[in-house]
C-alpha positions as CSV (number, residue, x, y, z in Angstrom):
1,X,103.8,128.8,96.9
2,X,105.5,127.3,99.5
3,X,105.7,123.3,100.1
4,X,107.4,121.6,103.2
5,X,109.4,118.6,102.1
6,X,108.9,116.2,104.6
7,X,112.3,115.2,105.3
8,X,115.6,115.8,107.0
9,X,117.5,115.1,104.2
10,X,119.3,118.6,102.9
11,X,119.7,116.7,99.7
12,X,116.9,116.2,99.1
13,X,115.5,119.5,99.6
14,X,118.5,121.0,97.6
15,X,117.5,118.8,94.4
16,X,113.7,119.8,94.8
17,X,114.5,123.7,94.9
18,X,117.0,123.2,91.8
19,X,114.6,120.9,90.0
20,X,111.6,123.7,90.8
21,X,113.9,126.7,90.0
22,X,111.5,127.8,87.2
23,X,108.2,127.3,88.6
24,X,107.1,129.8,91.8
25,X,107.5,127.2,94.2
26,X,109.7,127.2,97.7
27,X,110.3,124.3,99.2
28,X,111.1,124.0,103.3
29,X,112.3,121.2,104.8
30,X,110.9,119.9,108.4
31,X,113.0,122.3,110.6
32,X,109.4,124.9,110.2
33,X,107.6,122.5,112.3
34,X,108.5,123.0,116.3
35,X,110.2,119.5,117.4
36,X,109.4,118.0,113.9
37,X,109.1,114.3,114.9
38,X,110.6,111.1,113.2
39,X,107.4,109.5,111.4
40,X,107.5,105.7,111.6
41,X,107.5,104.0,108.2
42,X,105.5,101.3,108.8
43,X,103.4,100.7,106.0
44,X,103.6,98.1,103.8
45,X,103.7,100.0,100.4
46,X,105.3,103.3,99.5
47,X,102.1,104.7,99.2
48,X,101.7,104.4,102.4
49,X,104.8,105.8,104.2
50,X,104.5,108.7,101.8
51,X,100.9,109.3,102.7
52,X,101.8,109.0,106.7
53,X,104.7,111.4,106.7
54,X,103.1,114.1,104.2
55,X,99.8,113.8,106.2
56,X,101.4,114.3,109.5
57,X,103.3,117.1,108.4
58,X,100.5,119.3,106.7
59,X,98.6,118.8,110.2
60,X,101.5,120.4,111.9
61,X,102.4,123.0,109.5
62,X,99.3,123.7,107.9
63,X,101.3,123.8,104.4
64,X,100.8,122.0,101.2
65,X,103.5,118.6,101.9
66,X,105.5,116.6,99.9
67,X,106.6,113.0,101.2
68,X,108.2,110.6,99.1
69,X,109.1,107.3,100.0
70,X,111.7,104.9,97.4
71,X,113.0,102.3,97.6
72,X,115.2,99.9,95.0
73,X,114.4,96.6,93.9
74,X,116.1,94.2,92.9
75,X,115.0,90.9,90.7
76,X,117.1,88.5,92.1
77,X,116.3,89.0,95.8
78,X,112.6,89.1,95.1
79,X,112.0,93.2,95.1
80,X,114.4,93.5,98.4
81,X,115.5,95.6,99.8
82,X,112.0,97.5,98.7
83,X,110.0,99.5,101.2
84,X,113.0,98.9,103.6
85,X,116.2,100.2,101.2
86,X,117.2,103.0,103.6
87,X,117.2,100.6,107.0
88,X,118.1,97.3,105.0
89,X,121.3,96.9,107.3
90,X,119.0,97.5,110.0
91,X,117.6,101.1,111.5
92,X,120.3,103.5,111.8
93,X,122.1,101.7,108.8
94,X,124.6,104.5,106.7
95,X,124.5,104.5,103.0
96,X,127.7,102.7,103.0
97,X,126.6,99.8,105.1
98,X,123.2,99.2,103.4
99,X,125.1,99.0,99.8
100,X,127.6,96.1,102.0
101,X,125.0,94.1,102.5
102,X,123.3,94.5,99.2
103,X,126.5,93.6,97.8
104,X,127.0,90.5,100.2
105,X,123.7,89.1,99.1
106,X,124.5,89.7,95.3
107,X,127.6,88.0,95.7
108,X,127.2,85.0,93.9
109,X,124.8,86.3,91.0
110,X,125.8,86.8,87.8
111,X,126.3,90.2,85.4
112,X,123.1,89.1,83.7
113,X,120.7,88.5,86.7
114,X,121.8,91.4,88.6
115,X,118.5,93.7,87.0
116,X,116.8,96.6,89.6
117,X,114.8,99.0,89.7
118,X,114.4,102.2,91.7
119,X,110.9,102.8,92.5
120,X,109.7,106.9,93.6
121,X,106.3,107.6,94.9
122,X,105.4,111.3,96.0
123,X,102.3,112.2,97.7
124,X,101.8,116.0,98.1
125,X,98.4,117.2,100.4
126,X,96.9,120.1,99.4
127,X,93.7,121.6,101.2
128,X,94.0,118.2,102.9
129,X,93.8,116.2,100.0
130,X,96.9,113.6,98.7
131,X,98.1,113.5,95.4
132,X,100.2,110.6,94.0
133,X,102.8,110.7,91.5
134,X,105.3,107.9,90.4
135,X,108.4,107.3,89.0
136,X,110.8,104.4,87.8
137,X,114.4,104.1,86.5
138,X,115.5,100.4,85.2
139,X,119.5,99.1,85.8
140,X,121.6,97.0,87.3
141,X,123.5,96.4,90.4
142,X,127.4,96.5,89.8
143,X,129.4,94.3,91.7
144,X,131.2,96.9,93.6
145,X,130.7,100.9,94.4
146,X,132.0,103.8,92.0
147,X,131.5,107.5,91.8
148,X,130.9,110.2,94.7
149,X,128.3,111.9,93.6
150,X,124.7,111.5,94.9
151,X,123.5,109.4,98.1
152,X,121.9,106.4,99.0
153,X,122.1,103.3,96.6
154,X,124.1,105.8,93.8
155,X,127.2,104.3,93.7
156,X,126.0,100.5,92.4
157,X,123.1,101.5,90.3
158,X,123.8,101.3,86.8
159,X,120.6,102.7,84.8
160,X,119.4,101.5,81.6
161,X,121.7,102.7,78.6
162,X,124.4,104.1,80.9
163,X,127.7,102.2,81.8
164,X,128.3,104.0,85.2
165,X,126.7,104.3,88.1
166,X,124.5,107.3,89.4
167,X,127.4,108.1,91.3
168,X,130.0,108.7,88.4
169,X,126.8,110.2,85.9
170,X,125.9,113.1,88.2
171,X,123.3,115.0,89.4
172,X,122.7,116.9,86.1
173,X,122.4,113.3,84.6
174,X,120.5,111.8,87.7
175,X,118.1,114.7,87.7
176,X,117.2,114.1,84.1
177,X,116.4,110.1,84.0
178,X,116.4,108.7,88.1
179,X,112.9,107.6,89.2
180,X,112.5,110.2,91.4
181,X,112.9,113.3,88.4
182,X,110.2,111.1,86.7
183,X,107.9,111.3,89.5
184,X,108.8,114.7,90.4
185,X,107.9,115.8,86.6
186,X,104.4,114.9,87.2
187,X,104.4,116.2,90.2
188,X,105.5,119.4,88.4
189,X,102.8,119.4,85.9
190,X,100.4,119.2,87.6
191,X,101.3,122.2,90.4
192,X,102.2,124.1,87.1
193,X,98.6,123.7,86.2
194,X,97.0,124.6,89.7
195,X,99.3,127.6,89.6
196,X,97.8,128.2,86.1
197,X,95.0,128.1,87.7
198,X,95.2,130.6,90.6
């Protein structure tokens, strides 16, 4: 089966195909579509952007689509950055600018108030129908950046029972325990049913 990830991000698409490498299941990234076009996240839940992008994207390509939208949380700002983590430092924000600012506004807070979550919902439509699956992963925030590995807010995320960052633990970590390898393993059973199915 074949599934288009609806994203740009060749990360992304990379850590699905490894993640799926058992299961008879391609996934494609946006390039399939002609002119794939930039889907504006505007909803006010994850829910939401992932059902926009993986909705607009099945009625281009006519495939089953996966959209996820994430985000991290953190406790002492209240949930931010949230629904807006990737454009936190505004809309064409780099990894490296968002984590600056997230940084800057943690400045003052304590080792012990500096708790987080990374939040992962997917919504895959099939036959025109969306499916939800979640996934969370508890830390902390560090107080500055370590590690190279991964993308995104890796580098100052410090998960539950770990005392590096996603950055130093790795992908082969990372794809075990992060919020979205929980989401994605539901997402995984229940395609490895369907398939079952077929």
């Amino acid at each position: 089966m074949k599934i288009l990830l609806a994203t740009k991000n060749r990360g992304k698409i990379r850590e699905l195909n490894r993640l799926f490498a058992d299961v008879e299941i391609e996934f494609v990234g946006v390039d399939v579509v002609e002119n794939p076009p930039d889907v504006v996240e505007d909803g006010k839940t994850y829910h939401e952007n992932a059902l926009k992008k993986a909705m607009t994207y099945h009625n281009l390509s006519g495939l089953p689509t996966l959209a996820e939208d994430s985000g991290l949380e953190v406790e002492a700002l209240e949930g931010a950055p949230g629904i807006y983590s990737s454009r936190y430092a505004g809309e064409k924000a780099t990894d490296a600018e968002n984590i600056k600012k997230l940084l800057k506004a943690l400045e003052n807070v304590p080792d012990e108030h500096r708790q987080a979550r990374f939040v992962a919902v997917l919504c895959l439509v099939l036959d025109g129908k969306p499916y939800f699956f979640e996934g969370e992963v508890k830390g902390k925030i560090l107080k500055e950046p370590e590690g190279t590995s991964g993308f995104g807010y890796d580098p100052v995320f410090c998960p539950q029972g770990f005392e590096h960052s996603f950055a130093v633990l790795g992908e082969e970590v990372k794809n075990r325990i992060s919020h979205r390898a929980r989401a994605i393993e539901r997402l995984k059973e229940f395609l490895e049913k369907r398939l079952g199915k077929q």
